[in-house]
N, C-alpha and C positions, 0 to 999 in steps of 0.2 A: 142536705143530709140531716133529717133529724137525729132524736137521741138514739134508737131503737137501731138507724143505719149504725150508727157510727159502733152501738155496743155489737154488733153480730161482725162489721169488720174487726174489730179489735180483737175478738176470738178467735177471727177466721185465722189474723194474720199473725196472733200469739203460737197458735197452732202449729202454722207453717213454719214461723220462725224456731220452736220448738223439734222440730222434723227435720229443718235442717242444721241445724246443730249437730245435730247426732250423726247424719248421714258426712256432716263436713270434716267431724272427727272418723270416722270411719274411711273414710276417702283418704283423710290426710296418715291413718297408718299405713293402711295398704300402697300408698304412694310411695313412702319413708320405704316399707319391704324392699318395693323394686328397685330402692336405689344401692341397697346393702353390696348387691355386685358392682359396685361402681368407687366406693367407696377405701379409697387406697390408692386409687388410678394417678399416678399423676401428681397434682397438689386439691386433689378432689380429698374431702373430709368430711366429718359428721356435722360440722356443721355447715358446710356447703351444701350437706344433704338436706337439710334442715330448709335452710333458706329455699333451696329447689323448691321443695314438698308445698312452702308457703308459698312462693309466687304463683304453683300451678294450680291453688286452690281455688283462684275466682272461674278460673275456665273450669274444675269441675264443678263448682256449685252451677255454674249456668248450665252445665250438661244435664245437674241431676235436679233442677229447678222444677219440671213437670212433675217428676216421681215426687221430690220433697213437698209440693203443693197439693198433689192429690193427699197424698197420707195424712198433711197438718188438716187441709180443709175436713177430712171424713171423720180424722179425731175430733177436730171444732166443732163443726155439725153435728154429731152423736154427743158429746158432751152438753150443749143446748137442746138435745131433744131426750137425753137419758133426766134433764134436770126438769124437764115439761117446760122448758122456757119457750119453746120453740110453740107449744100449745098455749099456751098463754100470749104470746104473740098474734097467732092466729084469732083468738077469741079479741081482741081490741082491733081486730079491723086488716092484719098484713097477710095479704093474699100470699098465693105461691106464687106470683110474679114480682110482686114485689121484694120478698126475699130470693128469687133470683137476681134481681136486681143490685140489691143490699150483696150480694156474695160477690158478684162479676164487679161492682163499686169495689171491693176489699181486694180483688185480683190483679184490678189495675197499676196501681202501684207496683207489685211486685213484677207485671210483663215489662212497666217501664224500665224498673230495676236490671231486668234481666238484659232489655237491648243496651242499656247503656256501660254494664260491665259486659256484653258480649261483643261490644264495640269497642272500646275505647282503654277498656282496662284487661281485661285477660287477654285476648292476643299481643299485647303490648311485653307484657307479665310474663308470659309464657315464653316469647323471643327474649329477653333480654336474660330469663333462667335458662334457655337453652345455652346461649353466648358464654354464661358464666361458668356452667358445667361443658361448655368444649375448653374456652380459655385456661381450666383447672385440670382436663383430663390429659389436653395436648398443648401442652406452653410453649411445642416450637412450629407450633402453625397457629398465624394469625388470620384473621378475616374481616372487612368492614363493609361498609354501606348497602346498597339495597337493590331490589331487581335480583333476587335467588341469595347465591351466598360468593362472595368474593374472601378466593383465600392465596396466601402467598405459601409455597413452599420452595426458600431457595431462590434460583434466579426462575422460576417456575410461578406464573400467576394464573390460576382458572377461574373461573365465573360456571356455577351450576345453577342450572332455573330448577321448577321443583320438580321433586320426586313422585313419579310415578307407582313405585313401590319397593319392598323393602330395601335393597340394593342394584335399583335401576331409577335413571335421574333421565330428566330431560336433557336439552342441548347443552354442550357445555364450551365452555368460549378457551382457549388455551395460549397464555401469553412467554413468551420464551427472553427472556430477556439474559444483553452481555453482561461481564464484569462491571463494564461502566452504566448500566443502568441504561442501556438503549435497547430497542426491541427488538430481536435477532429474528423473531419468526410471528407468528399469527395464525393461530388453528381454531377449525370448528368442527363440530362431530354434533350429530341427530342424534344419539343416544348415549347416554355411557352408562356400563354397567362393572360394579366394580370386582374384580380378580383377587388373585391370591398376590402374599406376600408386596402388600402395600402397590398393587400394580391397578390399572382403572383399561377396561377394553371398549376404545371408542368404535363405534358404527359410523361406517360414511365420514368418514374424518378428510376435509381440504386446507390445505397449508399453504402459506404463502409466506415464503422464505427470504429475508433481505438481506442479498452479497453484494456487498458496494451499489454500486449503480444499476445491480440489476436484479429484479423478482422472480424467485424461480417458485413455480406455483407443483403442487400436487395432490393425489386425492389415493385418498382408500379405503377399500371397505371396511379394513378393522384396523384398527391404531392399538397400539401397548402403550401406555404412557404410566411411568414410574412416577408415582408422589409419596409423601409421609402422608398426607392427607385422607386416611381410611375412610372406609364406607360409613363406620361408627361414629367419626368425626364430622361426614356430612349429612349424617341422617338427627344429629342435632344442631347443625345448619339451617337446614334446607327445610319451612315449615309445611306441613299438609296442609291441604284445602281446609280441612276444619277445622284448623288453628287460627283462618284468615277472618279480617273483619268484613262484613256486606260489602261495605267497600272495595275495600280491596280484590273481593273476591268477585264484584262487578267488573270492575277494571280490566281484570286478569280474562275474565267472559269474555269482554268486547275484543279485546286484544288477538285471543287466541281464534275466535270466529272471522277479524280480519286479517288474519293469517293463513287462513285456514285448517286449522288446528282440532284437534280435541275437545271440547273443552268441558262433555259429558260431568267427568268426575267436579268441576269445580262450580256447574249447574246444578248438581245436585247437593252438595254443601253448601250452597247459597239456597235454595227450597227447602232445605231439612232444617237449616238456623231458624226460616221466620214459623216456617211449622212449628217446631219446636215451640217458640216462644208463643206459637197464637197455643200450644195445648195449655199453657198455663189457664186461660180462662176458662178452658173445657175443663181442666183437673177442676177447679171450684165448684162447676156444671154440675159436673159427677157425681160429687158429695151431695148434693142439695138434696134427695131420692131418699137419702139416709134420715132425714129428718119426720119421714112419714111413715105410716104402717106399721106392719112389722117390724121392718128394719132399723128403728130408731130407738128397738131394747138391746141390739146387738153392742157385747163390751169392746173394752179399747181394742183386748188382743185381737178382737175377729176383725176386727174394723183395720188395723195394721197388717194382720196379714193379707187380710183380703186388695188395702191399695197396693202392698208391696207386693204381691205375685199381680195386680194388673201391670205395675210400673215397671217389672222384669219383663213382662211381655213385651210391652210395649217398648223397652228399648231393647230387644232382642229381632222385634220384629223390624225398628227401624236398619237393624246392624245388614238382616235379612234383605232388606229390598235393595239395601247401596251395593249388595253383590247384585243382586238381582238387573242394578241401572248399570253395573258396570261390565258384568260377564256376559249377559244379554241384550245390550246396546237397547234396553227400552227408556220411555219418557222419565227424566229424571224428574219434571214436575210432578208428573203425576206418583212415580214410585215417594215421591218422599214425603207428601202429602197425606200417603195411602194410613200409616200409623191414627194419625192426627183428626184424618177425617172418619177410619173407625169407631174412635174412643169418642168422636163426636155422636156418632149413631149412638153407641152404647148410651151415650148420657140424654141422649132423647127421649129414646125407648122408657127409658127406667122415669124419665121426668114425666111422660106422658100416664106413664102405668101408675104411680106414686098417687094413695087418694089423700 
């Protein structure tokens, strides 16, 4: 990487880094908003809120990584091309492949960035701020380890896998335990959804009940079962599929396909994270078009609004097709793709057309 690469990264990724700043601070208010009804619960406070708002910052910056990359790169590029740097460039010899080159060189770092807090640090981040705002909202239901959410109410212990949506959970495992801490019963139910007045309504619920020496088994289509443990309580338990990391959300694929399961919804939040992160190199794509022709006298504002109403598209449209793979049982590869590999077209068109 000579001089010339390294000055048009450094703009690129000033840019970017610029773009999200602002978009981090604006995320992180709107975050703080939604917590204000929350706030009082319990031994939940402002600065619980606080801490919240921060932990769940890296998973949105990696959410909003594509939109803050387009915007920094089309501001960096139009700044190099309002300043003629970009024609003065051109006139010592750098092709327009080579400055594509020199941009997707500046991208890379930031798609690395992106997998390794979309792996490793926000879904981490994310779990351990939801724990701390159930521990603070509900202090007399505990919960620990892993495989959904394990929570204790009373001589009452359940296990829920995840949620399906807003107050329906997958299977949930139901442990009944005496005074002395032995296991009086053993339940399992295919769906639970949760009721009124702290009550949960299993589906297909079979029991197996321990009286001395002998097991009395039973089943039924809908179970009542009384907990403290609100639906509110395990909807910050219980993470979604796009909370989860590649991994895990592999895992949970293989799992549920040899079970024979579902597993649509967590096929396509695994297709939409590496989309997601491949549109960072398309967002840089994008910009490069900006540096030629006409479009390379256009000011900052056009140039901001113009990324930001494509980057509301484009996560609008991605919001668009997960109903689409989910209420329409079509290809979750392909629907989640469908965003990523538009904005790809778009930035061809425009690269090809750019003289």
């Amino acid at each position: 990487m000579n001089r010339l690469d390294r000055y048009v990264a450094r703009t690129l990724l000033g840019g970017i880094a610029l773009v999200m700043a602002v978009l981090l601070a604006l995320g992180g208010l709107f975050l703080f908003m939604d917590e204000q009804s929350n706030i009082g619960m319990g031994r939940y406070r402002v600065v619980d809120a606080l801490l919240h708002v921060a932990m769940n910052l890296p998973g949105f910056a990696v959410e909003a990584l594509p939109i803050g990359t387009l915007v920094g790169a089309m501001l960096a590029i139009g700044t190099l091309a309002r300043g003629n740097e970009i024609t003065v460039m051109r006139a010592a010899g750098m092709s327009k492949l080579r400055l594509l080159s020199s941009v997707l060189g500046a991208g890379l770092p930031v798609l690395v960035l992106a997998l390794l807090a979309g792996e490793y640090l926000a879904p981490r981040l994310e779990q351990m701020a939801d724990e701390r705002k159930a521990f603070a909202r509900y202090d007399n239901v505990s919960f620990a380890g892993q495989g959904g959410a394990w929570l204790r109410d009373g001589n009452t212990i359940v296990n829920v896998e995840q949620r399906s949506s807003a107050e329906q959970y997958g299977g949930m495992l139901v442990f009944e335990l005496t005074d002395e801490n032995r296991i009086a019963a053993v339940g399992r139910a295919e769906r639970a959804t949760a009721g009124a007045d702290q009550s949960w309504q299993l589906a297909d619920y079979r029991e197996s009940r321990f009286d001395g020496d002998r097991v009395l088994t039973r089943r039924e289509s809908q179970h009542t079962l009384q907990s403290a443990a609100s639906a509110g309580f395990l909807q910050l338990a219980v993470a979604e599929p796009a909370q989860l990391a590649l991994q895990q959300l592999r895992r949970t694929i293989a799992y549920r396909r040899a079970n024979d399961l579902d597993a649509s919804r967590y096929e396509f939040a695994f297709w939409a994270r590496v989309a997601r992160t491949c549109a960072i190199l398309v967002a840089v794509l994008f910009a490069v078009p900006f540096a030629y022709g006409s479009l390379r006298s256009s000011g900052a504002g056009a140039r901001i609004t113009l990324g930001m109403s494509i980057g509301v598209v484009y996560f609008f449209l991605q919001r668009m097709v997960e109903s689409g793979a989910l209420v329409f049982n079509l290809s979750p590869l392909l629907l989640a793709w469908t965003p990523t590999l538009l904005l790809m077209v778009a930035a061809a068109i425009m690269l090809v057309r750019a003289r």
